[in-house]
N, CA, C and O atoms as CSV, one atom per row, in Angstrom:
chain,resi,resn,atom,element,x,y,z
A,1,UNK,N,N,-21.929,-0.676,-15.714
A,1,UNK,CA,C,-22.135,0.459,-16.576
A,1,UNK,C,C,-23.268,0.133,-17.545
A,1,UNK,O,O,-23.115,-0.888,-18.216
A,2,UNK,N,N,-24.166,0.708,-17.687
A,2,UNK,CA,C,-25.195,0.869,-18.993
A,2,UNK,C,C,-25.143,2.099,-19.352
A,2,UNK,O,O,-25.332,3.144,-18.729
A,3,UNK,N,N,-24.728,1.761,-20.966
A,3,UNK,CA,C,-24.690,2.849,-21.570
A,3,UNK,C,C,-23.267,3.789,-21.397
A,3,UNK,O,O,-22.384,2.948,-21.566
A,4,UNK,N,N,-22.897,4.514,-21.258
A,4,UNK,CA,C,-21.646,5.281,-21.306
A,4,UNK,C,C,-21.587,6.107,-19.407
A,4,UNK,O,O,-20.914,7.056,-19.004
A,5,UNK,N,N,-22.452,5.348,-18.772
A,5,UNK,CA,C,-22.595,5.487,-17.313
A,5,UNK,C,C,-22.804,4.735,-16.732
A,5,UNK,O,O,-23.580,3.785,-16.836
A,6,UNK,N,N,-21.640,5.271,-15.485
A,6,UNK,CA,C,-21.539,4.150,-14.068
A,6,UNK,C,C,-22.732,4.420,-13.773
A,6,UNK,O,O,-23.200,5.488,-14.167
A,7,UNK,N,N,-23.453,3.598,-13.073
A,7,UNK,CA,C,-24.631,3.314,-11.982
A,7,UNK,C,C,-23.891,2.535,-10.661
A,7,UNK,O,O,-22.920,1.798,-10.835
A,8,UNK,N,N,-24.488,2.798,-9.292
A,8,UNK,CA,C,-24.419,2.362,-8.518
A,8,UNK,C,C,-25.371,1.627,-7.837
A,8,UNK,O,O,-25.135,0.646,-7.133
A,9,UNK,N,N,-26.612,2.194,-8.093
A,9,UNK,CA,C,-27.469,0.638,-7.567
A,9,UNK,C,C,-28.615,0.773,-9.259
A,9,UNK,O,O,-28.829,1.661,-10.084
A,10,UNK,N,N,-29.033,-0.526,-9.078
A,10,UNK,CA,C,-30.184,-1.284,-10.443
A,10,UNK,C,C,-30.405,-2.268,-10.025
A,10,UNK,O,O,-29.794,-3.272,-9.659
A,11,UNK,N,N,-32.336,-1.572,-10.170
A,11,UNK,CA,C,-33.098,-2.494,-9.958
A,11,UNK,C,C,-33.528,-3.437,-11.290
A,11,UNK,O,O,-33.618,-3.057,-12.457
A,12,UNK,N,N,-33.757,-4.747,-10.761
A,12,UNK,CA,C,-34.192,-5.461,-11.729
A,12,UNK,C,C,-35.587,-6.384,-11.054
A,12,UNK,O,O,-35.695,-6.968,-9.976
A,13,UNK,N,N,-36.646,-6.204,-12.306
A,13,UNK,CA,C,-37.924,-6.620,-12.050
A,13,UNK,C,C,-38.590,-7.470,-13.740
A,13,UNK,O,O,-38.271,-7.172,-14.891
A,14,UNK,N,N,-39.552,-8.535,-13.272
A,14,UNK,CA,C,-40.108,-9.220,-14.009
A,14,UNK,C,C,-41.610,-9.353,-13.852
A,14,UNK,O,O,-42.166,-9.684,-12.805
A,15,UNK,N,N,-42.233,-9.052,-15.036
A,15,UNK,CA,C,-43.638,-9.701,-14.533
A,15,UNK,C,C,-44.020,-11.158,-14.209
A,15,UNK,O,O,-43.637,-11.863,-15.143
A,16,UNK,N,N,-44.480,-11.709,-13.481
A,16,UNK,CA,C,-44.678,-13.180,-12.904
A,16,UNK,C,C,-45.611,-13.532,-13.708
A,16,UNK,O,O,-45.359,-14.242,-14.682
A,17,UNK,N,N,-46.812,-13.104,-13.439
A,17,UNK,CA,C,-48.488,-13.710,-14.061
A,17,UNK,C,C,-49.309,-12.877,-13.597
A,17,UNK,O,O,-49.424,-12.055,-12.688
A,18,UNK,N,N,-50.019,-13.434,-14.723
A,18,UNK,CA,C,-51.458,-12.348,-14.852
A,18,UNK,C,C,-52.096,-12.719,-13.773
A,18,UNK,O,O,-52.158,-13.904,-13.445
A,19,UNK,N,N,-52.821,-11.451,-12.874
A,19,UNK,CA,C,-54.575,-11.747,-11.695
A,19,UNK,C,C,-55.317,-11.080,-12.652
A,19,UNK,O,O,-55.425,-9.888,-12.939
A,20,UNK,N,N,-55.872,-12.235,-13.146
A,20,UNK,CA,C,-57.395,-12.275,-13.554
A,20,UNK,C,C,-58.215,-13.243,-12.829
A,20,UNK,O,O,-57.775,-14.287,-12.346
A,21,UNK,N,N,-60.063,-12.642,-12.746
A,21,UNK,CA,C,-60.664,-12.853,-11.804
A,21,UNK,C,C,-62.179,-13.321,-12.686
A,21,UNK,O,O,-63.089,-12.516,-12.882
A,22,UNK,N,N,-62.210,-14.678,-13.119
A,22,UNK,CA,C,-63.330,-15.233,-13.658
A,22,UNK,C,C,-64.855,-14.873,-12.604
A,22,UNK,O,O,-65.026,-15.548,-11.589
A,23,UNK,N,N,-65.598,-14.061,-12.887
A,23,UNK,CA,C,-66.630,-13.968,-11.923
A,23,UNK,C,C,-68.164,-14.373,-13.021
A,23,UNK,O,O,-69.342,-14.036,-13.136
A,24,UNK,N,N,-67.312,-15.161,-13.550
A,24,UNK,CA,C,-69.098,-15.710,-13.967
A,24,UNK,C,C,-69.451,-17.073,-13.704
A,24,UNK,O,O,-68.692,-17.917,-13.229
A,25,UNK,N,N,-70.543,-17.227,-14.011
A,25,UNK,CA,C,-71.289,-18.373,-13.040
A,25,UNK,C,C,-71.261,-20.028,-13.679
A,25,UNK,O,O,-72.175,-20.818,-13.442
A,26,UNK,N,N,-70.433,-20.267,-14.252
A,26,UNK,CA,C,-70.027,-21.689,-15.373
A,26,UNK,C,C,-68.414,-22.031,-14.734
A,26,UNK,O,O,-67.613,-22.393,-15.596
A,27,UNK,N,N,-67.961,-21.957,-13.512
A,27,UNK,CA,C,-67.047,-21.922,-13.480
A,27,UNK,C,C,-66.368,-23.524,-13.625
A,27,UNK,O,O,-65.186,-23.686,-13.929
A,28,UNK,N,N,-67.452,-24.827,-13.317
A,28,UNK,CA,C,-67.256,-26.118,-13.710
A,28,UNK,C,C,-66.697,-26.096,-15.020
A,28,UNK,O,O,-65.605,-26.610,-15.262
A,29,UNK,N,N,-67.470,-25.465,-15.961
A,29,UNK,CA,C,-67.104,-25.642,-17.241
A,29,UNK,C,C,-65.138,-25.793,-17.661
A,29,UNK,O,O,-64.436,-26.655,-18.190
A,30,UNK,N,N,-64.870,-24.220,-16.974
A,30,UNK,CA,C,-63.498,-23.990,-17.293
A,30,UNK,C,C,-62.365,-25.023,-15.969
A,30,UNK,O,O,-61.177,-24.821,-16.222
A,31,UNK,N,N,-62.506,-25.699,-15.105
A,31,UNK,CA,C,-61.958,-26.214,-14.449
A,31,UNK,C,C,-60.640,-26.293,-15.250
A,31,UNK,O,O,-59.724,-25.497,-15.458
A,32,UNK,N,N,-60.894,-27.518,-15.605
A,32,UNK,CA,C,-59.761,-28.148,-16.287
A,32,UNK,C,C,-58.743,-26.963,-16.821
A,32,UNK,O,O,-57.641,-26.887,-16.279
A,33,UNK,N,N,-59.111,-25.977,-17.941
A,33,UNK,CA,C,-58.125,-24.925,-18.297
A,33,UNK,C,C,-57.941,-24.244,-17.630
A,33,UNK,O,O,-56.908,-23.601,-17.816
A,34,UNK,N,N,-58.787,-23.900,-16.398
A,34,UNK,CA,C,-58.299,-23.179,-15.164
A,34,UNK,C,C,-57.200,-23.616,-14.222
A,34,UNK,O,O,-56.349,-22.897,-13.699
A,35,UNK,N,N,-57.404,-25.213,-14.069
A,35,UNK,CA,C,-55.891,-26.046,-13.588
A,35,UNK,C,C,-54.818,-25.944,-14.259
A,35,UNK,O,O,-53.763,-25.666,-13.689
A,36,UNK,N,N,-54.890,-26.167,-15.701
A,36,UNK,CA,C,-54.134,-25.867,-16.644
A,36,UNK,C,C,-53.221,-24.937,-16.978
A,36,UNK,O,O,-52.184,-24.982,-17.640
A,37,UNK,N,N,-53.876,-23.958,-16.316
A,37,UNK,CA,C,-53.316,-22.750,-16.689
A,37,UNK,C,C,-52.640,-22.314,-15.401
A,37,UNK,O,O,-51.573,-21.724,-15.572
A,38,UNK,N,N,-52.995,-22.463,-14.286
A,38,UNK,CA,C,-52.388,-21.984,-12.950
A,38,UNK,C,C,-51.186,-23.200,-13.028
A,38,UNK,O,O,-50.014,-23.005,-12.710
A,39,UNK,N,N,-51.577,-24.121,-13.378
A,39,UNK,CA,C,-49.732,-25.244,-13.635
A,39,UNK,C,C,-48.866,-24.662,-14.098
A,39,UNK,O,O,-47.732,-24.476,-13.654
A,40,UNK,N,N,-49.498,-24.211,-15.358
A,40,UNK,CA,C,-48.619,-23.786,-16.200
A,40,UNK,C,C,-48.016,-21.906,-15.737
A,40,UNK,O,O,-46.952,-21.434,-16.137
A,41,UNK,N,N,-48.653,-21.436,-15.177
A,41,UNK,CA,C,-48.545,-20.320,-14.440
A,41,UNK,C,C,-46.776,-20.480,-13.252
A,41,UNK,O,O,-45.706,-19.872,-13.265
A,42,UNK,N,N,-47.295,-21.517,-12.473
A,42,UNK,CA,C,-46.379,-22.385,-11.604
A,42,UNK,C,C,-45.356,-22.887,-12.208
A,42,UNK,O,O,-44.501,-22.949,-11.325
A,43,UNK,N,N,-44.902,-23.291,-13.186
A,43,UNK,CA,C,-44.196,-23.112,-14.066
A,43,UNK,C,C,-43.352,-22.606,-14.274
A,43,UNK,O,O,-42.177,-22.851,-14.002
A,44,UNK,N,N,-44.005,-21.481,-15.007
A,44,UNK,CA,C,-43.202,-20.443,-15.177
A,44,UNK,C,C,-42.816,-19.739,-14.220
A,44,UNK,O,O,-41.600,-19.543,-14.251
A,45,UNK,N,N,-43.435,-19.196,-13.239
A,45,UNK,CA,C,-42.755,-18.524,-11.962
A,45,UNK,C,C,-41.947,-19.512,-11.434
A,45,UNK,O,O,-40.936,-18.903,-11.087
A,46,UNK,N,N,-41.803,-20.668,-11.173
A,46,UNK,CA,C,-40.605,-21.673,-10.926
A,46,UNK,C,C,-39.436,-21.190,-11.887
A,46,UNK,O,O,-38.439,-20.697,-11.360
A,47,UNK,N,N,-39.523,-21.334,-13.601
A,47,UNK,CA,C,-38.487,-20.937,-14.272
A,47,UNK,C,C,-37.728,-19.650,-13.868
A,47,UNK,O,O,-36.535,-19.617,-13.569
A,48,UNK,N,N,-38.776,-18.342,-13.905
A,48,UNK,CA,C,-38.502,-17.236,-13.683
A,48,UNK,C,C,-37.146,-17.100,-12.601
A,48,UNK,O,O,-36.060,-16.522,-12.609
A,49,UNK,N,N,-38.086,-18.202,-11.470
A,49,UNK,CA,C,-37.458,-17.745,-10.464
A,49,UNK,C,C,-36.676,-18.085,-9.939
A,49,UNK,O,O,-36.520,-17.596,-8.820
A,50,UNK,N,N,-35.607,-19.239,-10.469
A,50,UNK,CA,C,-34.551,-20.040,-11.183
A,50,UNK,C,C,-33.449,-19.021,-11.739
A,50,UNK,O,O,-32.405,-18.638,-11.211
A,51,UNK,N,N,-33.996,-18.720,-12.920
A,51,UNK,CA,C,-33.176,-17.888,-13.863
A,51,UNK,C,C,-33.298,-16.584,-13.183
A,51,UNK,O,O,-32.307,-16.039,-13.671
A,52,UNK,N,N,-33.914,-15.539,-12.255
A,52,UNK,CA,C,-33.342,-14.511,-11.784
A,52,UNK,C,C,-32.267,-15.091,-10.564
A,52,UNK,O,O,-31.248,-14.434,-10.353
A,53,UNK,N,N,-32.526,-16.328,-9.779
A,53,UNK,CA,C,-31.606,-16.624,-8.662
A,53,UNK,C,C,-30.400,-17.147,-9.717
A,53,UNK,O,O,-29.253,-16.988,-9.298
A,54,UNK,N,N,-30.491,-17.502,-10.494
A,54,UNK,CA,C,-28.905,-17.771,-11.001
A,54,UNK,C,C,-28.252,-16.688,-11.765
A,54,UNK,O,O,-27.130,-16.837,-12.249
A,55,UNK,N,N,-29.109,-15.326,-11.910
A,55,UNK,CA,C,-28.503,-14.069,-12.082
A,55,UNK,C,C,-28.001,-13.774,-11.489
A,55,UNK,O,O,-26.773,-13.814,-11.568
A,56,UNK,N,N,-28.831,-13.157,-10.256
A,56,UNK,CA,C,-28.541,-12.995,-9.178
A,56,UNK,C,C,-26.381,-13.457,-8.364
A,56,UNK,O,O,-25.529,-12.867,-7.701
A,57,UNK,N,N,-26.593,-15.134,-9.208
A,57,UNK,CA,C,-25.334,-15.530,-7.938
A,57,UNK,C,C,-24.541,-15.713,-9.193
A,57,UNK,O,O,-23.739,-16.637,-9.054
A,58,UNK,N,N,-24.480,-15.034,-10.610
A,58,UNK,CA,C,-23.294,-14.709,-11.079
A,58,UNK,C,C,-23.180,-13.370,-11.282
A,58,UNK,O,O,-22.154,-13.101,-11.907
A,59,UNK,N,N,-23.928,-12.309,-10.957
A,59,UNK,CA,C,-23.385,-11.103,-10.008
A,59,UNK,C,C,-22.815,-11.062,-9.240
A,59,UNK,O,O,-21.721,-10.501,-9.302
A,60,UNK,N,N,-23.340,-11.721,-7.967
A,60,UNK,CA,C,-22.580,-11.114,-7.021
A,60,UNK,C,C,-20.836,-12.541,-7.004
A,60,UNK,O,O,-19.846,-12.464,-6.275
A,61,UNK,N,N,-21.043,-13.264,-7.730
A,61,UNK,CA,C,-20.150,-14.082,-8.004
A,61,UNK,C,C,-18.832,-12.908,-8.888
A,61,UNK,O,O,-17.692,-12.794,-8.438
A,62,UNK,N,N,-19.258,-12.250,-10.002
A,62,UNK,CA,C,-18.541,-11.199,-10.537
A,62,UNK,C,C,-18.337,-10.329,-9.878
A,62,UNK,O,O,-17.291,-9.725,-10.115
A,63,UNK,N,N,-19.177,-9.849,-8.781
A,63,UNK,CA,C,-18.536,-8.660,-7.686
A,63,UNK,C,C,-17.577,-8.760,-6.927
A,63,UNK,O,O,-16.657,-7.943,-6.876
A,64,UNK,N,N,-17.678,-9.796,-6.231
A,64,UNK,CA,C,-16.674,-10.612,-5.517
A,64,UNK,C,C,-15.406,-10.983,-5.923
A,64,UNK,O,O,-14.472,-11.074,-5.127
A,65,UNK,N,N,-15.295,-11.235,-7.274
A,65,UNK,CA,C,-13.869,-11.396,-7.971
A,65,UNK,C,C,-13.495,-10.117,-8.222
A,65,UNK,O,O,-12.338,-9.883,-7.872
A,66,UNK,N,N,-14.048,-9.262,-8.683
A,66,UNK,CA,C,-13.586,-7.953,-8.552
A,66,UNK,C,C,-12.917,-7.050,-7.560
A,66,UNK,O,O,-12.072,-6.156,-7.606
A,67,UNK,N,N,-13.904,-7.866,-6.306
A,67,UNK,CA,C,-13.497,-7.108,-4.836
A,67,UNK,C,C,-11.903,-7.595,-4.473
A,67,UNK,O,O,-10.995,-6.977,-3.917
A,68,UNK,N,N,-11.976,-9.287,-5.161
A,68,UNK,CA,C,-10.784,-10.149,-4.549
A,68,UNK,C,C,-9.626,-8.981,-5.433
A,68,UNK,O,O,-8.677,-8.534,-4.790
A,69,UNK,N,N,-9.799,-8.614,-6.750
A,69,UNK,CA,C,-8.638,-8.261,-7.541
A,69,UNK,C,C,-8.122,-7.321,-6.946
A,69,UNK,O,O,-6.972,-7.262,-6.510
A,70,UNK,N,N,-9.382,-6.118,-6.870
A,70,UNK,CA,C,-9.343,-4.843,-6.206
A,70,UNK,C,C,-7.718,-5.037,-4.880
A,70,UNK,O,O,-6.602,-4.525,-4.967
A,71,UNK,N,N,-8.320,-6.013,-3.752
A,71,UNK,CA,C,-7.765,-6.140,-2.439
A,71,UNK,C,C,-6.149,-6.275,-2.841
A,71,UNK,O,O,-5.218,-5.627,-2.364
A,72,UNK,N,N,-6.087,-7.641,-4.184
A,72,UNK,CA,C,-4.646,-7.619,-4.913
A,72,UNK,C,C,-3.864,-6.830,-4.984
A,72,UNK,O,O,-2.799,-6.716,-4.378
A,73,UNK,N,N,-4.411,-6.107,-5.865
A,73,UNK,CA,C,-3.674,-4.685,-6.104
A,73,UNK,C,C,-3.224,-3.816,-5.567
A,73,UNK,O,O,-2.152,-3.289,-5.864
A,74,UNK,N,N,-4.256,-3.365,-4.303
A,74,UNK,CA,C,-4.433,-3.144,-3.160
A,74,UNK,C,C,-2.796,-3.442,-2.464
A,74,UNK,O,O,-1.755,-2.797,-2.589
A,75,UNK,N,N,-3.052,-4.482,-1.834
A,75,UNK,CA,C,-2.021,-4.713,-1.182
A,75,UNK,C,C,-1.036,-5.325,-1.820
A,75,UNK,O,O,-0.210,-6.015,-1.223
A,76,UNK,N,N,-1.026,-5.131,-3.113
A,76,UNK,CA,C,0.412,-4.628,-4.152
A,76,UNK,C,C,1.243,-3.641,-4.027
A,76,UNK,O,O,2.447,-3.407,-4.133
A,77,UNK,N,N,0.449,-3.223,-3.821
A,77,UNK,CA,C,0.769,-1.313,-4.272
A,77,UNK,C,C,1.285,-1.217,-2.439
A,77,UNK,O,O,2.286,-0.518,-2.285
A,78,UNK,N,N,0.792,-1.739,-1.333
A,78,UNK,CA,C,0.715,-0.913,-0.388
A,78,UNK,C,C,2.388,-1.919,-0.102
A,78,UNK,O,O,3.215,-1.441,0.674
A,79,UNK,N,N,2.519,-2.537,-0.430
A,79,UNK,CA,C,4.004,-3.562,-0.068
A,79,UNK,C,C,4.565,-2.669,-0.899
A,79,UNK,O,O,5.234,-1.824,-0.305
A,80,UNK,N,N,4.523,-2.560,-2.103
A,80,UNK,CA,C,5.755,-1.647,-3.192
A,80,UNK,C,C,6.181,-0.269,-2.569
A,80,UNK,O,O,7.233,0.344,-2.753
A,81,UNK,N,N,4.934,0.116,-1.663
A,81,UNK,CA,C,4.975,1.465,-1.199
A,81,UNK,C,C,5.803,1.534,0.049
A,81,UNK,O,O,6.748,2.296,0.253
A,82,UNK,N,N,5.201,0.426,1.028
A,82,UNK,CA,C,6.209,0.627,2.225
A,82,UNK,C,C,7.357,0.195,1.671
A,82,UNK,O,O,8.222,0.877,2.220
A,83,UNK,N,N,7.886,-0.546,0.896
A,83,UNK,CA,C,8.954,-0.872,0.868
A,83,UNK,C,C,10.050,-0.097,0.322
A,83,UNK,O,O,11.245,-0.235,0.581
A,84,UNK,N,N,9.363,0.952,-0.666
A,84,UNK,CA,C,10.025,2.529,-0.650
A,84,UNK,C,C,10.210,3.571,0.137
A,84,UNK,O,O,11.025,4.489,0.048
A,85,UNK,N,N,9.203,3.305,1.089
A,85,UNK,CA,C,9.392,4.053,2.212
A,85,UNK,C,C,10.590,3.431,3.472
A,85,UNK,O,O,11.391,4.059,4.165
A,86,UNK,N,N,10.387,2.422,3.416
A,86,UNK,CA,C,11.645,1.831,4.115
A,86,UNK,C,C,13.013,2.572,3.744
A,86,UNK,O,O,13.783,3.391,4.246
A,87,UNK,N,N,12.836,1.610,2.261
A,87,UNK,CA,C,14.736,1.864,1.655
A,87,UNK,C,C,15.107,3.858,1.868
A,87,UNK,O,O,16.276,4.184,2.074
A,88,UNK,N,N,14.311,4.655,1.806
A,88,UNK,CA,C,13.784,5.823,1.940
A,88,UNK,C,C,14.783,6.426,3.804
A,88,UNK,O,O,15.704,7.146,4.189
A,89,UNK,N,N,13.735,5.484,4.330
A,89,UNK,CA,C,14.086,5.735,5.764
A,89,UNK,C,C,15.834,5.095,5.880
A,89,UNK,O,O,16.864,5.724,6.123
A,90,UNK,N,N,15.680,3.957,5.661
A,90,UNK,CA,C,17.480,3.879,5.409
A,90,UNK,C,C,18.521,4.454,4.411
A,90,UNK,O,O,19.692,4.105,4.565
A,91,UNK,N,N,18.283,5.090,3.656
A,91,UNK,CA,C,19.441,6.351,3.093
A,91,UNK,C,C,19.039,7.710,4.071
A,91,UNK,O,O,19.666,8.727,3.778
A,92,UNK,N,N,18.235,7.806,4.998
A,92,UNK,CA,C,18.078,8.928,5.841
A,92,UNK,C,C,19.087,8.862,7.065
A,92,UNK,O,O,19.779,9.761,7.542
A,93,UNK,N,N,18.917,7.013,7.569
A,93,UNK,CA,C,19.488,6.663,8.609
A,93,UNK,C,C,20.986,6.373,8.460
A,93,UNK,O,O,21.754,6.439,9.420
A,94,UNK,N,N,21.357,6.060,7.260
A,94,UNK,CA,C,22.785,6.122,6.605
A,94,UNK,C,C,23.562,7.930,6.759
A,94,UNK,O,O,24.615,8.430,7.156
A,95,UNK,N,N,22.495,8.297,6.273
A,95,UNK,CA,C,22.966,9.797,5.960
A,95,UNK,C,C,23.489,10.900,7.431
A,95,UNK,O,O,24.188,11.907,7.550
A,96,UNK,N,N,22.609,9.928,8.449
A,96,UNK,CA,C,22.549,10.807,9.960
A,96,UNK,C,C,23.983,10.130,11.040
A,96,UNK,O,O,24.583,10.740,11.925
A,97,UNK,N,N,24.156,9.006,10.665
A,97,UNK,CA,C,24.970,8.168,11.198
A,97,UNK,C,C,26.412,8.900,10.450
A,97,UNK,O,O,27.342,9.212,11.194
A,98,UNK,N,N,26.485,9.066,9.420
A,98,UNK,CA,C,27.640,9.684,8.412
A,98,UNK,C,C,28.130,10.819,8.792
A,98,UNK,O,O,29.287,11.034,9.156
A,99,UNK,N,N,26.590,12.123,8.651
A,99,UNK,CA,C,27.018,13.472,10.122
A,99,UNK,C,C,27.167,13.250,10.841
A,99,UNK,O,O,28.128,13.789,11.390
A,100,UNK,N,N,26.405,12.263,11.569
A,100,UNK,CA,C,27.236,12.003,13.146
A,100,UNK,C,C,28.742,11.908,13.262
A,100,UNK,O,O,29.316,12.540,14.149
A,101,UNK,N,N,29.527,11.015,12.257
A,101,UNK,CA,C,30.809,10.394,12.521
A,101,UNK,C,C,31.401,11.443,12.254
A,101,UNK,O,O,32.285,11.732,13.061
A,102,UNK,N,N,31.201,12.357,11.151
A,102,UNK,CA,C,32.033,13.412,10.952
A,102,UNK,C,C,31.816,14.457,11.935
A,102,UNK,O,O,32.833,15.032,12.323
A,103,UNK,N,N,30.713,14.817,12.413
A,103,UNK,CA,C,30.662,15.451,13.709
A,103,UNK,C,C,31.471,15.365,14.542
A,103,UNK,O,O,32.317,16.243,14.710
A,104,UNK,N,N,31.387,14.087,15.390
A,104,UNK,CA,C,32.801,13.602,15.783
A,104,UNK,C,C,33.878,13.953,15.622
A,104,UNK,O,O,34.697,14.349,16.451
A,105,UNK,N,N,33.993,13.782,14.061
A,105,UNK,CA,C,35.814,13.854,13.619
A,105,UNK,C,C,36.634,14.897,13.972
A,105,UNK,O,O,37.789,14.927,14.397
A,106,UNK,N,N,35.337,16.261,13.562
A,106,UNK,CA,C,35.345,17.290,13.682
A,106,UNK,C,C,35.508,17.752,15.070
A,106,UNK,O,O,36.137,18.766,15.373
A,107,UNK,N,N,34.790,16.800,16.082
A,107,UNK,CA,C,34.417,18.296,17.574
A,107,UNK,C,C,36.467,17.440,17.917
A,107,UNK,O,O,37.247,18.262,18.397
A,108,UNK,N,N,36.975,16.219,17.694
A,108,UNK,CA,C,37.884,15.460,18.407
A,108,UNK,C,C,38.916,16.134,17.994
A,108,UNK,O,O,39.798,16.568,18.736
A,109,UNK,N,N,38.860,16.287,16.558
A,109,UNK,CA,C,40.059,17.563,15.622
A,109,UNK,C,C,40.114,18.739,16.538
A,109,UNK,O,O,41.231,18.921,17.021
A,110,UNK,N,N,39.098,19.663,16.932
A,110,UNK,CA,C,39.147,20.662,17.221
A,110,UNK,C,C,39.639,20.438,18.989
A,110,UNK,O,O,40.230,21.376,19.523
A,111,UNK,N,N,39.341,19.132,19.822
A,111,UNK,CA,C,39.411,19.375,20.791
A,111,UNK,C,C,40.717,18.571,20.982
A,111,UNK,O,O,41.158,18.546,22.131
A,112,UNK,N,N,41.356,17.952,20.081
A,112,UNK,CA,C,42.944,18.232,20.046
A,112,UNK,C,C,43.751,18.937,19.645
A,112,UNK,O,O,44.931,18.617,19.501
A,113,UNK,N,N,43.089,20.431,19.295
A,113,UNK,CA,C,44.384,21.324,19.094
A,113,UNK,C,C,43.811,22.338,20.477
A,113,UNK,O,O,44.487,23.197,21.044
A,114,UNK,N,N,42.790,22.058,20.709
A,114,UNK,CA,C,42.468,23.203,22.173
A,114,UNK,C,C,43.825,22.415,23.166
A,114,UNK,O,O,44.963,22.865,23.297
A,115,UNK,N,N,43.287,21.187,23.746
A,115,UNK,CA,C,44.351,20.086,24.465
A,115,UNK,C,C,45.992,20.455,23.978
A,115,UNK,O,O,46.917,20.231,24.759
A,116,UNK,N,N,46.196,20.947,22.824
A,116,UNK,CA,C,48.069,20.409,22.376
A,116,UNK,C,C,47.694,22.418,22.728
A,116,UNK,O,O,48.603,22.855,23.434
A,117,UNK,N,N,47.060,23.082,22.521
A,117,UNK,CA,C,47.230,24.498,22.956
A,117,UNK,C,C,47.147,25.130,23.927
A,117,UNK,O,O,47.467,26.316,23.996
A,118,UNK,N,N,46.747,24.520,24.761
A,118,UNK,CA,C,46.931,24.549,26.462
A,118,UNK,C,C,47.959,23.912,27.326
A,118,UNK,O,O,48.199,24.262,28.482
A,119,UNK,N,N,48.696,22.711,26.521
A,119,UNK,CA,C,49.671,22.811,26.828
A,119,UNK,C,C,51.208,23.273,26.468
A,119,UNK,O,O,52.274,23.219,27.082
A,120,UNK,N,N,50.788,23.772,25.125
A,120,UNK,CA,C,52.168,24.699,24.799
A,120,UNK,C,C,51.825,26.102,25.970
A,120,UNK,O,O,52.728,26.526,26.690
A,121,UNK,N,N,50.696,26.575,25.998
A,121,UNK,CA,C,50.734,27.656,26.777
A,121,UNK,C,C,51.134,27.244,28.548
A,121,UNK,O,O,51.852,27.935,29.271
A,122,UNK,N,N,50.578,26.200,28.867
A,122,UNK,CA,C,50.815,25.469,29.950
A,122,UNK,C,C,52.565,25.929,30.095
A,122,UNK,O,O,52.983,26.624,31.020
A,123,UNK,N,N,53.531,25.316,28.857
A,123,UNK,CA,C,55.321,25.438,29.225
A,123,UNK,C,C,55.820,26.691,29.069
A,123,UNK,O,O,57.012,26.911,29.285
């Protein structure tokens, strides 16, 4: 976030060093500060480029722990969930087994007074 907004991608850029282009004709003269200065040029784009690669890998070092938490939670939530859905499915399977038995109770009730009424009519 910068500022009071998500972003999804940011770019990040640095200036390296100056191209400047000595075109005059003494160029013996400046040697030395001309070495001097491209060292020291080298240098710094070495530092630079140091300190953006170790940006760089505690980003995506912080993304990555994020992703790990994210997955946590993740499959926190998705265990808490089936596991309500389970206990869920077994008070359903309790509940069907229960009509069933009384179903039963019921068709065996009824089909022993048909049975004891066929045979009083039977004598």
């Amino acid at each position: 976030m910068f500022g009071k907004k998500k972003h999804v991608d940011v770019q990040f850029y640095t200036e390296v060093g100056e191209i400047t282009t000595d075109l005059g004709k003494h160029q013996h003269m400046h040697d030395r500060d001309n070495l001097a200065a491209e060292q020291s040029e080298r240098e710094l784009r070495h530092k630079l480029k140091t300190a953006f690669k170790s940006f760089c890998e505690k980003v995506t070092k912080t993304k990555n722990k994020e992703i790990k938490e994210v997955k946590q939670i993740s499959s926190k939530k998705i265990e808490e969930e089936t596991e309500q859905i389970m206990k869920h499915a077994q008070k359903l399977i309790d509940k069907a087994e229960t009509d069933k038995q009384g179903a039963l109770i019921a068709f065996r009730t009824e089909s022993t007074k048909q049975v004891k009424k066929m045979i009083i009519e039977s004598l």
